[in-house]
C-alpha positions as CSV (number, residue, x, y, z in Angstrom):
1,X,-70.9,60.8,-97.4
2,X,-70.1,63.5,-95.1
3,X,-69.3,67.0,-97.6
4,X,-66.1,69.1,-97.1
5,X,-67.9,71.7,-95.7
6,X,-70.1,69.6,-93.5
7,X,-66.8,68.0,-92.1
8,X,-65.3,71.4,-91.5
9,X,-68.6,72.7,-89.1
10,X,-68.0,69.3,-87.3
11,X,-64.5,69.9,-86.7
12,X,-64.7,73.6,-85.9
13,X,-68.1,72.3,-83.3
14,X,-65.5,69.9,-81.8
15,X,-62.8,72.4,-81.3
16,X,-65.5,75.0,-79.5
17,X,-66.5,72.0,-77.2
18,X,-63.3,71.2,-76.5
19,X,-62.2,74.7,-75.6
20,X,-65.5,74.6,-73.4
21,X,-64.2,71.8,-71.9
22,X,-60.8,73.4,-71.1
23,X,-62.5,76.1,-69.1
24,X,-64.5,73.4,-67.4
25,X,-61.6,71.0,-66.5
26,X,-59.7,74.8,-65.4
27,X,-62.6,75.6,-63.2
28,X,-62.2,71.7,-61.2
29,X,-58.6,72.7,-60.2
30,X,-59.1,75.8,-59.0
31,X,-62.2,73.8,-56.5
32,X,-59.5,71.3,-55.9
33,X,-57.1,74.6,-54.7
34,X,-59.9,76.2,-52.8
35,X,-60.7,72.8,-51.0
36,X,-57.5,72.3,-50.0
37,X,-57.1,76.2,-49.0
38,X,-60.3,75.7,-46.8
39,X,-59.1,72.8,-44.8
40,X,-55.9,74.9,-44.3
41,X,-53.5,72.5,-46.3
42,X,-51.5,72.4,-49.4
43,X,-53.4,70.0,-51.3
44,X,-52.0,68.8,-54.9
45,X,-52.2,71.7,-56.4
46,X,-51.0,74.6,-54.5
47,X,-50.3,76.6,-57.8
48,X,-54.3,76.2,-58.8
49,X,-54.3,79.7,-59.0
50,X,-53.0,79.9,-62.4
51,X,-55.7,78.1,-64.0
52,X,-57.3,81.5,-63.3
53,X,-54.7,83.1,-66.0
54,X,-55.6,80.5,-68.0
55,X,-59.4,81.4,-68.0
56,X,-58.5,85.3,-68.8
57,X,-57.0,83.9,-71.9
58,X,-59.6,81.9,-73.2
59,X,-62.0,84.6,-72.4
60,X,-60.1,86.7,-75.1
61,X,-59.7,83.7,-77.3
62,X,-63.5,82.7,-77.7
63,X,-64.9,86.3,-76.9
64,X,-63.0,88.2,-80.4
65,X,-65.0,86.2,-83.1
66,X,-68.1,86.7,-81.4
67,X,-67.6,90.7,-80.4
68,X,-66.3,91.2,-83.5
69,X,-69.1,89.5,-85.5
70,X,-71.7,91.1,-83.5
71,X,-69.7,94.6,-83.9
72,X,-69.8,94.4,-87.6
73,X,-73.3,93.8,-87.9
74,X,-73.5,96.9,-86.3
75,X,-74.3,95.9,-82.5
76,X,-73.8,98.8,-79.9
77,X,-70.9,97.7,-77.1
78,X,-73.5,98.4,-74.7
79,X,-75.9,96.5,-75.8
80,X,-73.0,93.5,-76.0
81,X,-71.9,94.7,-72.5
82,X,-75.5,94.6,-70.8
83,X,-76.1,90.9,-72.5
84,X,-72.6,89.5,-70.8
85,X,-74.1,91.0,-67.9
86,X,-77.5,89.6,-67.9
87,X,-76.0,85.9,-69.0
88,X,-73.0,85.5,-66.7
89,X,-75.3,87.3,-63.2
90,X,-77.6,84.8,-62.6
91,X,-75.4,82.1,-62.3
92,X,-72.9,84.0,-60.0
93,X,-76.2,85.3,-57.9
94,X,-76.6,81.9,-56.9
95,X,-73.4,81.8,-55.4
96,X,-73.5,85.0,-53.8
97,X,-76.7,84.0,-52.2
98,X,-74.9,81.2,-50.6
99,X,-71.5,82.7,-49.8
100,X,-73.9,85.9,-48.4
101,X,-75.7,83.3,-46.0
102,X,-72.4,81.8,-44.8
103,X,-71.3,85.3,-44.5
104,X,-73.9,86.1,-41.8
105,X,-73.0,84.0,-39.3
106,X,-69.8,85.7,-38.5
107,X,-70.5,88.7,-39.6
108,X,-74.2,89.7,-39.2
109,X,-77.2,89.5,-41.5
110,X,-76.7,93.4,-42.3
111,X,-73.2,93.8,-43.8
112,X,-73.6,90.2,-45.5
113,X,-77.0,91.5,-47.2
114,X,-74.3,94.6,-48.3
115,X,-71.8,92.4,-49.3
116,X,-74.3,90.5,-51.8
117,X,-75.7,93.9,-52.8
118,X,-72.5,95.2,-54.1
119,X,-71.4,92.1,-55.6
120,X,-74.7,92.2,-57.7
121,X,-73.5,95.9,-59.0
122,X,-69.8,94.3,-59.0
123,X,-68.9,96.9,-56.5
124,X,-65.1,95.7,-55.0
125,X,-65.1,96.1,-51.5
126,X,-61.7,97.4,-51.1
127,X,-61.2,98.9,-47.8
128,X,-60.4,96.6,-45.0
129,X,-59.2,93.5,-45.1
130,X,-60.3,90.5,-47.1
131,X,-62.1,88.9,-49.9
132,X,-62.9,92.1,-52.3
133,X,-66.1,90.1,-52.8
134,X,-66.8,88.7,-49.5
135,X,-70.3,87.2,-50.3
136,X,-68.7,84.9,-53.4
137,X,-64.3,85.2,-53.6
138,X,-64.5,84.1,-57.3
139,X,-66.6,86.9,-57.8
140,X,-62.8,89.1,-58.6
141,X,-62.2,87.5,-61.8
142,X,-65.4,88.2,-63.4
143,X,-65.8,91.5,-62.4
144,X,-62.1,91.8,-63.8
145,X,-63.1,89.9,-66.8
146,X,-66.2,91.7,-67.6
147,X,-63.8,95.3,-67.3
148,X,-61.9,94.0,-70.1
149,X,-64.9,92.8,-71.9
150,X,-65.4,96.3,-71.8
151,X,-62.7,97.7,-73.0
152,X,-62.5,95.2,-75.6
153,X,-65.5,96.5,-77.7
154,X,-64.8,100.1,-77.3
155,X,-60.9,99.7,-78.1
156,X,-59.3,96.5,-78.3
157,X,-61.3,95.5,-81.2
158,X,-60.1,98.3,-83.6
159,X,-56.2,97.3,-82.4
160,X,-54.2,96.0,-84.5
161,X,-51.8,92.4,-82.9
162,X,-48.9,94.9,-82.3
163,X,-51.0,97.1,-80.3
164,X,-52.5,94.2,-78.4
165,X,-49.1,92.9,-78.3
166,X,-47.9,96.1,-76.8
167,X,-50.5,96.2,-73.7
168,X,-50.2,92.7,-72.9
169,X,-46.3,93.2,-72.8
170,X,-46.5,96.5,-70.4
171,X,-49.2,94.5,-68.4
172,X,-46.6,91.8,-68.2
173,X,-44.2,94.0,-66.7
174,X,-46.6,95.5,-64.0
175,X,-47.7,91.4,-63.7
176,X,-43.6,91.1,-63.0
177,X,-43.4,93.8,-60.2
178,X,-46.7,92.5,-58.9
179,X,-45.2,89.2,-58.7
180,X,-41.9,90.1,-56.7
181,X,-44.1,92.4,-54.5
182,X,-46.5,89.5,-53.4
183,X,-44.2,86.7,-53.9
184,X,-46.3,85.1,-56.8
185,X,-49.0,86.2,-59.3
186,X,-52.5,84.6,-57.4
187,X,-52.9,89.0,-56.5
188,X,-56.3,90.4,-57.4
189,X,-58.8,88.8,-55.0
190,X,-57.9,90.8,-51.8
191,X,-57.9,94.7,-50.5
192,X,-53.7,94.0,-50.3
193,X,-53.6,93.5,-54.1
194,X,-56.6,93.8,-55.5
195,X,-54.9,97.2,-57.8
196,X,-52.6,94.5,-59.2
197,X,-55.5,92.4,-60.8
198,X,-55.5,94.8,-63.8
199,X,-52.3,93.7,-64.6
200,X,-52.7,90.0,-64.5
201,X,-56.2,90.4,-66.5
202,X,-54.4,92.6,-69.1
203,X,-51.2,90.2,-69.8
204,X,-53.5,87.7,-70.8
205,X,-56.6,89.1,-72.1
206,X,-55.1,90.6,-74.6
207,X,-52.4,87.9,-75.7
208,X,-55.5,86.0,-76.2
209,X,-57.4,88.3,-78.8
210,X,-54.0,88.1,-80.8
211,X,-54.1,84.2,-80.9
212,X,-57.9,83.9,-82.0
213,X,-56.9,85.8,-84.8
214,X,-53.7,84.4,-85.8
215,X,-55.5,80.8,-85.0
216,X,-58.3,82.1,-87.6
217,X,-55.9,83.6,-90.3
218,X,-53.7,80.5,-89.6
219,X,-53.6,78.1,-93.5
220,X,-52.1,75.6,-92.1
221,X,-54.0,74.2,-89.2
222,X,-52.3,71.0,-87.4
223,X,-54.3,68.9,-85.3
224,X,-53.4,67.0,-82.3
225,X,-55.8,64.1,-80.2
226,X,-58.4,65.9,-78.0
227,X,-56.6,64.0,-74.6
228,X,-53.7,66.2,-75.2
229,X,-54.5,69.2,-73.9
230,X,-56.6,67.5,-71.3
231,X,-54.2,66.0,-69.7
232,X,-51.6,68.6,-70.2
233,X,-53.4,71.0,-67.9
234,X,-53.8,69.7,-64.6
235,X,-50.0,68.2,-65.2
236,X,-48.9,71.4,-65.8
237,X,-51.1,73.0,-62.6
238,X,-49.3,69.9,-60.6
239,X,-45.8,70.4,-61.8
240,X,-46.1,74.1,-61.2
241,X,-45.1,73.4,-57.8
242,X,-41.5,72.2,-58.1
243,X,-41.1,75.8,-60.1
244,X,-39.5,78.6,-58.5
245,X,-42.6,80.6,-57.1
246,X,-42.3,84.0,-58.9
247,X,-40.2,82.8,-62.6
248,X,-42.5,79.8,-62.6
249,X,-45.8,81.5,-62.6
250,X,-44.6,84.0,-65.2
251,X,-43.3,81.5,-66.9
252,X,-46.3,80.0,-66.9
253,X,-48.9,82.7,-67.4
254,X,-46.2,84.1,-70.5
255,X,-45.7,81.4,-72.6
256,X,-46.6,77.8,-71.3
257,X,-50.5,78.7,-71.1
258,X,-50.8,80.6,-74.8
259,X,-49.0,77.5,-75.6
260,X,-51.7,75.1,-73.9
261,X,-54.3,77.3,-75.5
262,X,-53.2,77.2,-79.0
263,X,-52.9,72.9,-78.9
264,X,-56.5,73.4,-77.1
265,X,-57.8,75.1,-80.0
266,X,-56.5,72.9,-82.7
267,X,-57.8,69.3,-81.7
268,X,-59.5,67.0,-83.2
269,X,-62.3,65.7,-81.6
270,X,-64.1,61.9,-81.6
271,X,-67.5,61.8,-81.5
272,X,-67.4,58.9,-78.4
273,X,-65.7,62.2,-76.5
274,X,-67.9,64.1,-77.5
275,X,-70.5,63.7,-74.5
276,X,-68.3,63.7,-71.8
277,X,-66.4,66.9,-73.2
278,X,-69.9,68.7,-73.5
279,X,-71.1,68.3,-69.9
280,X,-67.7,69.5,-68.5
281,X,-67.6,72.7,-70.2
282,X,-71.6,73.1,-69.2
283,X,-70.5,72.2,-66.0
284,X,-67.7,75.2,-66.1
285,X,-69.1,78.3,-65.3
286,X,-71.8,77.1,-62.5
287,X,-68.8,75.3,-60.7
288,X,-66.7,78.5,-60.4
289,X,-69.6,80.4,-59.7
290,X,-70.5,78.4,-56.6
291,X,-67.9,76.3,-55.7
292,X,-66.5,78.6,-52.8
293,X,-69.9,79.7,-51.1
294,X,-70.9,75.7,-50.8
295,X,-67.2,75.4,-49.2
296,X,-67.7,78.2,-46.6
297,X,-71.0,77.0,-45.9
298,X,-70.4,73.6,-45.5
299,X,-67.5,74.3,-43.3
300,X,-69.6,75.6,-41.0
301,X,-71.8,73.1,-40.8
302,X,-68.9,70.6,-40.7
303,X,-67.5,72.4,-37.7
304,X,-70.1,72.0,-35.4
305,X,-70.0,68.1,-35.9
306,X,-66.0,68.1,-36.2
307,X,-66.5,66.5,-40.0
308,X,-64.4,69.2,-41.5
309,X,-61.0,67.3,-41.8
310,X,-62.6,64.0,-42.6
311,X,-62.0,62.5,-45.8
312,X,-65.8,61.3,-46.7
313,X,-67.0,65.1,-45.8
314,X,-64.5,66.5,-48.1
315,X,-65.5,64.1,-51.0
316,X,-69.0,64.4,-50.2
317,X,-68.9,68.4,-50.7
318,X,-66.2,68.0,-53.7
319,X,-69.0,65.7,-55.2
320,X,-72.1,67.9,-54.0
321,X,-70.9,70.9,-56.0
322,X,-70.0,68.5,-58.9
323,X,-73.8,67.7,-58.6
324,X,-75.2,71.2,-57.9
325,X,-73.4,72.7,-60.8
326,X,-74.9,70.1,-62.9
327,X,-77.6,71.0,-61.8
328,X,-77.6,74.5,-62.6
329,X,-76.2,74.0,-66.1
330,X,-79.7,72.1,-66.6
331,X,-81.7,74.9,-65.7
332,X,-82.7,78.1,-67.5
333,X,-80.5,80.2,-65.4
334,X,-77.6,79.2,-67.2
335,X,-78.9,81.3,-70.4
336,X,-79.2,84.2,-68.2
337,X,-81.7,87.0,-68.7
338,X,-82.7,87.4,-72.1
339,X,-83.0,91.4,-73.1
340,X,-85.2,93.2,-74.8
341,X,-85.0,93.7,-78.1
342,X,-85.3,97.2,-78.6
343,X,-82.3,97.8,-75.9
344,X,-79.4,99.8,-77.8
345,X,-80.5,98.6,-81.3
346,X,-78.3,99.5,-83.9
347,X,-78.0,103.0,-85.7
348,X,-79.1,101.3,-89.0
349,X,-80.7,98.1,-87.4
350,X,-81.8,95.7,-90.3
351,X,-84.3,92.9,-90.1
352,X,-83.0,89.7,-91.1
353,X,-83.7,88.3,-94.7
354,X,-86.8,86.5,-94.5
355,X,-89.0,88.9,-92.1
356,X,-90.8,91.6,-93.6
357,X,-91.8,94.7,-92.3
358,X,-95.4,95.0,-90.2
């Protein structure tokens, strides 16, 4: 007989892989944007973009119990800073390797080896015109993400939800102007709007701290069938586009995604899902990381044989990064680098019970 406590550690693994799985199922629409953005059409979801927002919230959502566990124990932020680094880099290096490569051809082997250089040291390029990241696009939203990562262990964790609530609300008016500037919120990836970015990161980032803690405090805890969600995403990334372009996306970003990630967070989850659910959100991270520089590269290639608009080339390179990423998520890289434990140890750094000194 399965034990009350035993069933809760199943339920709260299930919701964690489900939430893993959100991100990874997120990361799929924003390919299916960027494919159709490549072959210079509108594809079926021209408001993929969002899913992006979506992604900033869930990286507040699943990053509070862990910073502030790891805070509490009396971890130094930059010790936490420098292992985010070291886990999410090589991953994303793979893509800028790529995206550098396809880089070249058009605009040398010098400038793209720069580009990849300063992507490494998440150095924007923001002069010009452009990609602020011209070796790997995606390459915006971590850097932005890993900036609030930031500022969420040196000040964000000691904020109280009205404080949060506060940011994410003057972020949400910036976000607003942004929005009426550009004519919707997908601002933060070029030189034109890259200043902008800090707003859309810090609407959501924040909102998201506020709901892991609300979700965690929560005593009553409803739970809803693990398709839900699922389904509810790419339906709302679909129907986005019969929105009005700059009310819909706030919309959207405001209310409808905390929304999507609350029901996210509070499924319940079979263990026949279980597998499938799993290797999407393993999948997640080495799809976004390398989904664009396999697209620009293969468009090259595709242009010198005219495949580019073909349907079979297009689901053969939807299908090969479905297949590298997998790939990826199999191999070591996705753990990143592990540090060294003597790196920023804590002020009054305990063994754990167990190990004795010597």
């Amino acid at each position: 007989m399965t034990t009350p406590n035993a069933s809760s550690c199943a339920a709260q693994g299930g919701r964690i892989i489900a939430l893993d799985a959100m991100r990874g199922l997120a990361a799929v629409c924003v390919v299916i944007h960027h494919e159709a953005a490549y072959h210079s059409s509108i594809g079926i979801l021209p408001r993929g973009y969002l899913a992006v927002d979506f992604f900033f919230l869930l990286s507040g959502f699943v990053l509070t119990p862990v910073f502030e566990q790891r805070l509490a124990q009396g971890v130094r932020p930059m010790r936490l800073l420098a292992e985010r680094y070291a886990r999410l880099m090589p991953v994303m290096a793979i893509g800028i390797a790529i995206g550098a490569a396809a880089h070249a051809t058009d605009h040398g082997t010098w400038q793209a080896f720069l580009s990849m250089i300063l992507a490494l040291l998440l150095i924007p390029s923001i002069t010009g015109q452009g990609a602020i990241y011209p070796a790997n696009g995606p390459m915006w939203s971590l850097a932005f993400e890993l900036f609030a990562n930031t500022v969420h262990v040196l000040l964000l964790d000691r904020l109280k939800n009205w404080q949060l609530l506060m940011i994410s609300a003057a972020c949400g008016v910036g976000a607003a102007f942004a929005t009426l500037i550009t004519g919707d919120i997908s601002f933060g990836d070029v030189t034109a709007d890259w200043g902008y970015g800090f707003f859309r990161i810090g609407l959501s980032y924040p909102l998201g701290i506020v709901l892991a803690r609300l979700h965690r405090s929560a005593k009553r805890r409803w739970q809803v069938n693990w398709a839900i969600p699922v389904l509810l995403l790419p339906a709302i990334l679909l129907g986005a586009q019969w929105l009005p372009r700059i009310g819909g996306d706030l919309l959207l970003v405001i209310l409808v995604m905390p929304a999507l990630l609350w029901v996210s967070a509070s499924v319940s989850v079979p263990q026949r899902a279980m597998p499938a659910l799993r290797w999407l959100g393993e999948i997640s991270y080495p799809v976004y990381a390398v989904h664009v520089p396999i697209l620009a590269f293969t468009i090259l290639v595709a242009g010198k044989f005219g495949w580019q608009d073909t349907l079979w080339f297009r689901s053969a390179v939807f299908a090969a990064i479905l297949a590298a990423s997998a790939r990826i998520a199999a191999s070591p890289l996705v753990k990143g680098v592990r540090l060294p434990d003597h790196l920023w140890r804590p002020a009054h750094f305990e063994l754990p019970q167990g190990h004795a000194n010597g």
